[in-house]
N, C-alpha and C positions, 0 to 999 in steps of 0.2 A: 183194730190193731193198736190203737193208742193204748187201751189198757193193756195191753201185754207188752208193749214198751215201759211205759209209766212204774212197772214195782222196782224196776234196779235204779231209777234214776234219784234216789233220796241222798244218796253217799257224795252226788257229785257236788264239788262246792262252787260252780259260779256257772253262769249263763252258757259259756262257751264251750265248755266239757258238757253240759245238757244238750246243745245243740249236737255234737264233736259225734254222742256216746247216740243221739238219735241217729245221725248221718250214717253212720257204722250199721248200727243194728238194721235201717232201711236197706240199708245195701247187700247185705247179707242175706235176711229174708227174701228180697227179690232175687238176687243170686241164685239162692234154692232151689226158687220158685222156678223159676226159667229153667232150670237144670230138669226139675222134675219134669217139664212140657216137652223139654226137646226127648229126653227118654221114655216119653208114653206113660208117666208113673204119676203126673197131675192128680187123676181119679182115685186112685188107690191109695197112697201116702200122703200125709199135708206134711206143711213145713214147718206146722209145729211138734210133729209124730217124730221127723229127721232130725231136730234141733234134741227133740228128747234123747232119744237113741244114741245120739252123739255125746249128750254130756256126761255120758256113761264114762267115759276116756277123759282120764288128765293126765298133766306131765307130772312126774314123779320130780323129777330132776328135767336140768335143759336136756339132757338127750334121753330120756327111759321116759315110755308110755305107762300107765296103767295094766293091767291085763284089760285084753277090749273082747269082747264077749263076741261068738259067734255070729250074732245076728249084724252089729253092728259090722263085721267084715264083709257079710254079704251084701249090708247097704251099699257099704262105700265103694265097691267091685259091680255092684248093678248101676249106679251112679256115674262111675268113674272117676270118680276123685283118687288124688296119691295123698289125701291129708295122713296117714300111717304110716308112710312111708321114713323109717327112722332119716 
């Protein structure tokens, strides 16, 4: 897991945004992860298959999404997440 942490962290300029931008990303991935166990989807999906799928979606502006593609609205509805939710 270090190495898939480790490529975005060159930008950051001091110790504390390294640690800041680890804290986050740990927390997130475990996030998932639990997310996936409680809904039985552990086996089938990893958290780096969800993490893809989602960076499919940006914000255009503060309130307009991207178009988000089919699959990724079935994720986020099998999931239960409201992150699309304007």
């Amino acid at each position: 897991m270090k190495n898939k942490l480790e490529n975005d962290k060159s930008y950051l300029s001091d110790e504390v945004a390294v640690k800041g931008y680890f804290f986050i990303s740990l927390y997130v991935y475990s996030r998932i992860h639990e997310i996936l166990r409680e809904k039985g989807l552990a086996g089938k999906i990893s958290v780096n298959e969800v993490l893809f799928k989602l960076s499919k979606v940006y914000m255009i502006d503060s309130k307009k999404l991207s178009a988000v593609p089919a699959g990724v609205i079935r994720l986020v509805n099998e999931l239960g997440l409201s992150i699309l939710i304007p």
